[in-house]
C-alpha positions as CSV (number, residue, x, y, z in Angstrom):
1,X,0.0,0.0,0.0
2,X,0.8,3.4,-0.8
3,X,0.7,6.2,1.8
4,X,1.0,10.0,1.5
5,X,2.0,12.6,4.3
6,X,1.2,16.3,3.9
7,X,3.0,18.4,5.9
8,X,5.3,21.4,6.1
9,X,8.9,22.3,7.4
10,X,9.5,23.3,11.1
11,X,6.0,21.1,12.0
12,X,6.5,19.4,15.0
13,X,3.1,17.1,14.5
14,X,4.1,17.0,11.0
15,X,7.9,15.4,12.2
16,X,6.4,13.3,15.0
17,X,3.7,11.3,13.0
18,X,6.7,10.9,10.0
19,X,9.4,9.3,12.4
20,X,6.5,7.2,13.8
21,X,5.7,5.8,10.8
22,X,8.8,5.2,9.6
23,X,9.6,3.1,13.0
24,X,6.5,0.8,11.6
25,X,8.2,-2.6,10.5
26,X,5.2,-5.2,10.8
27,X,3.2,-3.4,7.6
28,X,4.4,-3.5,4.0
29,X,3.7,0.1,2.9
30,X,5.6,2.8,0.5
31,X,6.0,6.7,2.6
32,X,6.1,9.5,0.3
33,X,6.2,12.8,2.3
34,X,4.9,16.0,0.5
35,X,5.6,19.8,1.4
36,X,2.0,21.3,1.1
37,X,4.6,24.8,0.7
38,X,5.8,23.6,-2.6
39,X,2.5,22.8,-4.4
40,X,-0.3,25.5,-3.9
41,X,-3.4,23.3,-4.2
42,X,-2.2,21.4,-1.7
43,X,-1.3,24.1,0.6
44,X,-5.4,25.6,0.1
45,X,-6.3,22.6,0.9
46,X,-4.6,21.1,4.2
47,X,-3.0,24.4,5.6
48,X,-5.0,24.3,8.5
49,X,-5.3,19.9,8.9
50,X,-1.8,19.3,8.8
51,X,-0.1,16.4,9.4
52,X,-2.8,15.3,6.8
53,X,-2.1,11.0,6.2
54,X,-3.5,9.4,2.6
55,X,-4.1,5.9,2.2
56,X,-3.5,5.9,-2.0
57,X,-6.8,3.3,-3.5
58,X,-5.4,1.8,-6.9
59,X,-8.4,0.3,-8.8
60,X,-8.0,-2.6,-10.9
61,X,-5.1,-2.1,-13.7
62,X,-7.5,-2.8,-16.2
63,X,-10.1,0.0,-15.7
64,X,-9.6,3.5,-16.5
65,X,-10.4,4.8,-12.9
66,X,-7.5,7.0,-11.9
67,X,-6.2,6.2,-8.1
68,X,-7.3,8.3,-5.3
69,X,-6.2,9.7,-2.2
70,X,-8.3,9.1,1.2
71,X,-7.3,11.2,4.1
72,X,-7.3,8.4,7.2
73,X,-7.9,9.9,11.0
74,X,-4.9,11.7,12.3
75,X,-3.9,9.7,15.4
76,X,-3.2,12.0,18.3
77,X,0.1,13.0,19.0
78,X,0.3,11.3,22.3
79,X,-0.1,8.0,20.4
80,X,2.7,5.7,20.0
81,X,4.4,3.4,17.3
82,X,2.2,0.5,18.6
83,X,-0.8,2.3,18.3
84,X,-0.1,4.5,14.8
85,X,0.7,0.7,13.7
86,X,-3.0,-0.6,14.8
87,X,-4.8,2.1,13.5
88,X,-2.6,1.9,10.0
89,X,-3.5,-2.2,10.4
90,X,-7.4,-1.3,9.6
91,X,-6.7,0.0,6.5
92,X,-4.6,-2.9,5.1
93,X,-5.9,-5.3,2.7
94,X,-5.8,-8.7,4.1
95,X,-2.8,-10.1,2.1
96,X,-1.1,-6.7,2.3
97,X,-0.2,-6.2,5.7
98,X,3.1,-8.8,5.6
């Protein structure tokens, strides 16, 4: 599974969910980080929700649905690796998690 994180420089929420994520070991998933400063849809858009985490939805390689982006609930910033991990786990497909 693909994941996006929106964020910006210097934000603290931004830095603590990314190094949390990257600590996650048990769930095969691709990180790609994005500057919401560098792009200015994206900056109108989550400028006031960052850290903002995607879940990116591939449909089937034969149709000629693009993928999407789903925002997923921002775990609080209390929450640690374990739980980030658990709340990622839902969001797995089945055969997609090892």
């Amino acid at each position: 599974m693909r994941l996006i994180l929106y964020g910006k420089p210097d934000c603290h929420l931004c830095e603590g969910l990314q190094e949390k994520i990257e600590q996650i070991q048990d769930l095969n998933f691709e990180l790609e980080v994005r500057d919401i400063t560098t792009q200015a849809d994206w900056f109108a858009a989550y400028q006031y929700e960052i850290p903002v985490l995607c879940r990116v939805i591939t449909p089937n390689p034969d149709s000629d649905i693009l993928a999407k982006e789903e925002p997923l609930p921002r775990p609080s910033p209390r929450a640690s690796v374990q739980q980030v991990q658990q709340m990622l786990q839902q969001y797995f497909p089945k055969n997609d998690s090892q």
